[in-house]
Every structure is written in C-alpha cells, then in structure tokens.
N, C-alpha and C positions, 0 to 999 in steps of 0.2 A: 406773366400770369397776373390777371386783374387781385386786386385785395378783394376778399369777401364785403359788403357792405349790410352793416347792420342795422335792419329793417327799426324804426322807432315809431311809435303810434301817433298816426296824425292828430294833431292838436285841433279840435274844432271849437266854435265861437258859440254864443246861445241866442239863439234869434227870440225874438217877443215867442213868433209861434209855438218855438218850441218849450218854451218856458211856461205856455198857457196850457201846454198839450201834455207837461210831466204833473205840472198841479190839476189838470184834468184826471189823469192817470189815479193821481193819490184820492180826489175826489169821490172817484166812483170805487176804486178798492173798499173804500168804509163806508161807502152810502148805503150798503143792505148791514153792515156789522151788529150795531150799536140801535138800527131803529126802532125795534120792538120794545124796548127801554118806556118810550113813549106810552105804548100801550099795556102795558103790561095787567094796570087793576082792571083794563077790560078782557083781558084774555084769562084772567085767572077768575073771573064773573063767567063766563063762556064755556069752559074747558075746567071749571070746577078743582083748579088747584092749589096748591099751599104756595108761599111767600119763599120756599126752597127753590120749588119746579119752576119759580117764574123766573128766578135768578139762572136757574138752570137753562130755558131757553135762551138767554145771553148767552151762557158759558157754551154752549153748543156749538155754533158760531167760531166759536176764539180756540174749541179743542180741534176743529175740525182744521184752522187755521196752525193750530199749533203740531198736528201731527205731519201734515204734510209740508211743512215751509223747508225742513232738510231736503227729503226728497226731490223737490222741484229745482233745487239748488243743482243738485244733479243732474237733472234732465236737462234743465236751461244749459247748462256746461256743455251740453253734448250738441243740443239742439239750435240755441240761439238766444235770442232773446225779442224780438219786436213778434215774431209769429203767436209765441205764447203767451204775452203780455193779452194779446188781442183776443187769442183762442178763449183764454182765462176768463176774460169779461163777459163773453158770449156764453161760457158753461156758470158762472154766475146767472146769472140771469134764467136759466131754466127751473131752479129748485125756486127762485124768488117766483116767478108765477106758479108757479103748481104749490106753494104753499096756501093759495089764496083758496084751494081745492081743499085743504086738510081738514077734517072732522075729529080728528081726538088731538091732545096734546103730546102725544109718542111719534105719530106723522107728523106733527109740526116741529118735532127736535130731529129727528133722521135729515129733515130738509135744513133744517139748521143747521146742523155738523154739514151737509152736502155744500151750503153755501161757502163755508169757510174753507173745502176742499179746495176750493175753486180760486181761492183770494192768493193765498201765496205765488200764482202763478202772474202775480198780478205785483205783489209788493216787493218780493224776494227781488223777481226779475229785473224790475225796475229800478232796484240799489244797484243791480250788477251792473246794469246798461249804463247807469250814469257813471258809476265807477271807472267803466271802459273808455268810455267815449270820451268824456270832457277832463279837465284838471284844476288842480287852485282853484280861484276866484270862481272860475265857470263852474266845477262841482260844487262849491259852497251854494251858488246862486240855486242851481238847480234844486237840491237837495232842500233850502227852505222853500220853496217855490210847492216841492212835491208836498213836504210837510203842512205845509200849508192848505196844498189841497184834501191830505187827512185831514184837516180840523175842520173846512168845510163839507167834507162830506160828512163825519160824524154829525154835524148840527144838521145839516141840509136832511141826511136819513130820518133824524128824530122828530125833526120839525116837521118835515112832508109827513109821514107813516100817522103823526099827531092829531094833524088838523085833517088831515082825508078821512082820519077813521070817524071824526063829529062830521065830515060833511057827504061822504058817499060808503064807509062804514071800511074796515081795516084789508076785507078781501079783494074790494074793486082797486084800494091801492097801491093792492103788493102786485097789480097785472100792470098797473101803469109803470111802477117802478121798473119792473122787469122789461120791462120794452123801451124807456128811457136808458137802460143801462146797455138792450142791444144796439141804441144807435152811438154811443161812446166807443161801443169794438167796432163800430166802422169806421167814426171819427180817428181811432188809434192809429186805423191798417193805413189810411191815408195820410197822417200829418207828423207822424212819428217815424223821421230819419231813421234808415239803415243803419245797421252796425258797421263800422267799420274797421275797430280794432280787436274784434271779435274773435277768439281761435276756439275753434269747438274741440273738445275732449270728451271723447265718446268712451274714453277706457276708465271702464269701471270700477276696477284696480287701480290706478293712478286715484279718481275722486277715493276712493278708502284711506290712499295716503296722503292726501292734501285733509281727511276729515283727524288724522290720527296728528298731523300736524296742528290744526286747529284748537284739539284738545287740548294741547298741551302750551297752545297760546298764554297764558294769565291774562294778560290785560284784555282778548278780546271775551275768555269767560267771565270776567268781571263785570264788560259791558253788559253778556248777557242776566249777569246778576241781577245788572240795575236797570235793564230792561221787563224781569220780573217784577220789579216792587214799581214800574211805573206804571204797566196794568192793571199789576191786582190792585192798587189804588184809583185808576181811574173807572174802573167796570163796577167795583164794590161800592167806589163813592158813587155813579149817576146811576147805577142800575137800584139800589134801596136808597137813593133819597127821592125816588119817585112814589115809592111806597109810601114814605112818611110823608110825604106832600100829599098823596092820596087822600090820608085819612083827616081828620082831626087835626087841629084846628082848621084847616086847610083847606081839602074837598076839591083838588085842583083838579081838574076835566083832563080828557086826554090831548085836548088843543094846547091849555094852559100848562102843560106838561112838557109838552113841544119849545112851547115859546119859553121855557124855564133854560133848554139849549142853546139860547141865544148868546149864551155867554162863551161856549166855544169860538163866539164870530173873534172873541178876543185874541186867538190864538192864530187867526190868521193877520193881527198888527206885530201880535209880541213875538210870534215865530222868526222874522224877518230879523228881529235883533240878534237871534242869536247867533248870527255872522258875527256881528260886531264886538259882541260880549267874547265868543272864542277869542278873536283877535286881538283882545285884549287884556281879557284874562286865564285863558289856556280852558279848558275841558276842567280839570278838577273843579279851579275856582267856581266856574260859570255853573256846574249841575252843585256844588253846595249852596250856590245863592238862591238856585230854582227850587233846591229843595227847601231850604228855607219859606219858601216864595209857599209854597204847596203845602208846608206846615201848617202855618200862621193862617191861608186859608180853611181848613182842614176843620179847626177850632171854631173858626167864626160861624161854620154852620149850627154850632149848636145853642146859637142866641134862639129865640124863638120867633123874631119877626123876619116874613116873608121876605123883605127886603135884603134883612139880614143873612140871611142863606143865601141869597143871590150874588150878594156880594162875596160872601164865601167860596161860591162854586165857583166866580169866579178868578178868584185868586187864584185857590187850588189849581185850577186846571191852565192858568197862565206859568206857574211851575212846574207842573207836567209835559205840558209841551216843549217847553224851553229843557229840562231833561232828557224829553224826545228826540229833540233836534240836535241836540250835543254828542249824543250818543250814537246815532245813527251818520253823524258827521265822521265822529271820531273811527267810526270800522272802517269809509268808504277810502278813506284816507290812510288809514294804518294798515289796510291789509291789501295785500297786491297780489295771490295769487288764490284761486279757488275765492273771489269774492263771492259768487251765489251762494254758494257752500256756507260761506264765513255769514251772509244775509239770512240762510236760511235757519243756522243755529240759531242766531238773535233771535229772529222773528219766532223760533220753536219756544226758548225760551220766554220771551217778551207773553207771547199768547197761553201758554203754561201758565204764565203769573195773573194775567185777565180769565180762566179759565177758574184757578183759585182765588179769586177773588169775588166771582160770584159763587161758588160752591160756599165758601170758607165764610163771607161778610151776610149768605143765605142763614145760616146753620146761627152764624152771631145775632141775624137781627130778630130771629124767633126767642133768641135768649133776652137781649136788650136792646131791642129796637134800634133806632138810629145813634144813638147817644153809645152803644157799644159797639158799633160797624165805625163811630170818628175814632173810639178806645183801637181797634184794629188796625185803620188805614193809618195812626200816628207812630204805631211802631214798627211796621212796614216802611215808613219813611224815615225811621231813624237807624233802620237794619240802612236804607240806602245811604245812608250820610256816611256808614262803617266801610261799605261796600267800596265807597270814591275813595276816601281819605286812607283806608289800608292796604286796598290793590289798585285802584288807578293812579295813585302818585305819584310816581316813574315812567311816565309814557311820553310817547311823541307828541306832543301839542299839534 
C-alpha cells in the first residue's frame, strides 16, 4: 500500500507583471475612497452643507467599506478569490458614475456608503490571494508593491477629482473616473494568475468557527486596534486640513487642493522600506518609529506657513504608511487559516477607525478648527504607541 502523500502549496515566483498588476489592484481600490476630499468647499457651496456632512461624505465611503469587509472575507472563502477581486471593481464603478447624476447631498452619501460596499471585495480578497499564493520574500514584495499601489491611488483619486472639477467641473469627472476603473476589472480578469493554493469552504459553520477563533487571537485584535487609529488619523488629518487650507489665510482652489496630495507620492518611496525596516527591526520597533515619524509630522502642520503644512503632511503620512505596511505585513504572515476572514476584521476595523475620524475630527473642527482636529489625531497616535508596546510585544516578527 502506497504512503499517503501530503499535498504542500506550490511555491510561486513574482514576475514584474504580476507585481505591477497587485499594485494596480491597490491603486484602483482607493482611487474612488478618499477623492472627494479634494472637493469638498465646492460641494458644501452646491449642496449647502455644514463642515460635519462634508466630513461625512468621506466617512460614507470607509463605513460602507467597514461594514462589509467581514462579510466578503466569507464569501471569498467559499467562492475564490481572482473572480471577485474583478467583479468588485466592476460594481465599484457603477455608484462612481451615477453619483455624477446626484442632486442633493443624501443621494450623493447612499452612493458613497454603495462605493465602499463594493472595495472590500477588492482589498480584503487581495490580502487573502497573496496570503495563499506566494511566501517570504515574495509576499513581502508583493504586499509593499500592493501598498504601494494604495498610496497611489489615494493621491491619483484626489488629484484627478481636484484639477477636473477647475477644468470640466466635479460630475463630467466622476463618469471618466468610473469608466477608467471599468477598464482595470478587465486588465485584472486578464493579467491576474489563478489561484492555485486556493481551497474553497463553503460551510458556513466552519467560517463561524474560524471567526470565534480569530477573536480570541490578541495579537491579530491589536493589529486591528492600530489599524483604527491609523485611519482615524489619516481621514481626519486630509479630510479637514483641506477645510483650513480652504479658508483664510489660504484660499486654495480645488486644483491646488489636489496638488497639496502630492505628498502621498511619498509613500510610494518610503512604503518599499518597510521590508527592510521589518527585517531588521521586527514589527513592534518599525510601527513605534512610524509612529514617531507621524507624531512629529502631526505638529508641524500647525506652523502657519503653507510650506510648512506640507511638509507636515508629509511627514505624517510617511508614518502612516509605513504603519500600514507593518501591520498588514504582520496578519499575512501570522495567520494561516480563514486569512480573508482574519483581512476582513482588519479592514472592518481599520475603516471603523477612518469612519470616526471623520465623524469625530467633523464635530472637533466646528469646536476648534484645525489646531483641535492636530489636539485629536496626537492622542490617537499615542493610544497607538500603547496599543504596540502592550499587546504586540510578544509576536512572531
């Protein structure tokens, strides 16, 4: 009688392509998220609303993102992963043109929460795929590559949505947008390798108990701790410092609002480090340095010259990422079973925290403008410093 032999997941290699096709991936996840950021003192000119509901339009987006990112975790398990990835981007992109349709500010948040339905099917899945498929080195690579591609779509979204609204006005550019992001679900269904370590679990029961496991993870509910305070600090910081750029001294147009995003481009130099940082100083060190890194930024916006903000954002948001990338490293790699599952808490978490961040740094800047939204996001970042150093200190590097 032969020995049983025991089946082990094929090791695959990461080609340029595929490497341009998961930062593609990440790219258009966040190219509709974060763009209306941009315009925001023109739509609260238009749609006649307070400096809350405009924050609120952002949080729409990230709730919509945050209720469904378990769910999908689910479905993906059962279903796959490259089919939904693609489907995702395709049902993105409907609510993004038919918002170009909207007449009040109530239909333009319905479409908003719709868009962010649609993204976990998109980010969740994508942690899981690379999770499965590649290992080491090659999941590290990937994984900055994908992150990489959020930073660029974050700027790419804010900066397009910015300068179209000064040149053909905010509704002709959310239909180009939408049809630029149909041709990325084709580019996906084509260039994005099959699964091949893939096992689908369709029992529903079984995910219940892989999610009752999860809970009781600590180190991966910690990640999603500090997966919270690294949105609600980056939603709250770019979504009302566009306000206070808005006004006084200021007067920045919606193009120049755009171009103030430039400084995410930073994030696709400094993201790639954060291979090397892990490697060299494990996951706690590396997200106390970034937080560090995102502090000290934090501050510097509240100098008054224009410059001077800039150079703040970004700092800050060179700390954020590099947080990002840490923490999204540290799940793909510490948890091996029910990963969409284990992605989809993050990401419910994570966007929960961008979610309150625009509600929460909404409600602060009517009290004290920008100067009490930097008072908010610095103790936010210092819950994160407690967050690493008391529950992640004992993990697997």
């Amino acid at each position: 009688m032969q020995p049983k032999q025991i089946q082990t997941p094929k090791v695959r290699s990461t080609s340029l392509l595929v490497r341009l096709t998961i930062g593609l991936i990440g790219m258009f996840a966040f190219f509709q998220v974060y763009s209306v950021q941009s315009i925001l003192p023109v739509l609260m000119d238009e749609f006649g609303i307070s400096e809350l509901k405009a924050g609120l339009l952002v949080g729409a987006t990230v709730m919509g993102v945050a209720v469904m990112s378990p769910v999908t975790g689910m479905v993906s398990d059962a279903l796959g992963r490259k089919r939904i990835i693609a489907l995702s981007l395709m049902l993105l992109a409907v609510p993004t043109i038919w918002m170009a349709y909207a007449m009040d500010v109530k239909t333009m948040m319905i479409l908003r929460f719709l868009q962010g339905v649609a993204i976990p099917g998109i980010t969740v899945v994508t942690i899981a795929y690379v999770g499965e498929e590649y290992q080491n080195s090659s999941l590290t690579k990937l994984m900055v590559f994908y992150v990489s591609g959020t930073v660029m779509g974050g700027f790419l979204g804010r900066f397009t949505l910015g300068h179209l609204q000064d040149w053909v006005g905010w509704r002709h550019a959310l239909i180009g947008m939408g049809l630029v992001t149909l041709l990325s679900a084709a580019w996906i269904a084509w260039a994005l390798p099959d699964s091949k370590n893939f096992k689908a679990n369709p029992n529903f029961l079984s995910s219940i108990t892989v999610l009752k496991s999860h809970l009781k993870n600590r180190y991966l509910l910690s990640a999603c701790l500090l997966g919270f305070c690294v949105l609600f600090t980056l939603v709250g910081g770019f979504t009302f410092i566009n306000l206070h750029l808005a006004h006084a001294p200021y007067y920045l147009s919606s193009g120049q609002l755009g171009n103030i995003f430039a400084v995410y481009l930073l994030g696709v130099v400094i993201t790639p480090v954060t291979s090397w940082l892990l490697q060299r100083f494990g996951t706690t060190k590396t997200v106390n340095i970034a937080i560090a890194v995102a502090l000290g930024g934090i501050v510097v916006t509240l100098f008054q010259p224009l410059w001077a903000i800039v150079v703040g954002l970004a700092i800050m948001s060179s700390g954020i990422f590099i947080s990002q990338s840490a923490t999204i490293s540290y799940i793909a790699m510490n948890v091996n079973k029910g990963r969409s599952l284990a992605s989809g808490l993050y990401y419910m978490s994570y966007y929960i925290g961008g979610s309150m961040g625009a509600w929460v740094c909404g409600l602060i800047y009517q009290l004290g403008r920008w100067q009490a939204v930097v008072i908010a996001l610095v103790v936010v970042q210092s819950l994160a410093i407690l967050i690493v150093n008391q529950l992640m200190n004992k993990h697997k590097e």
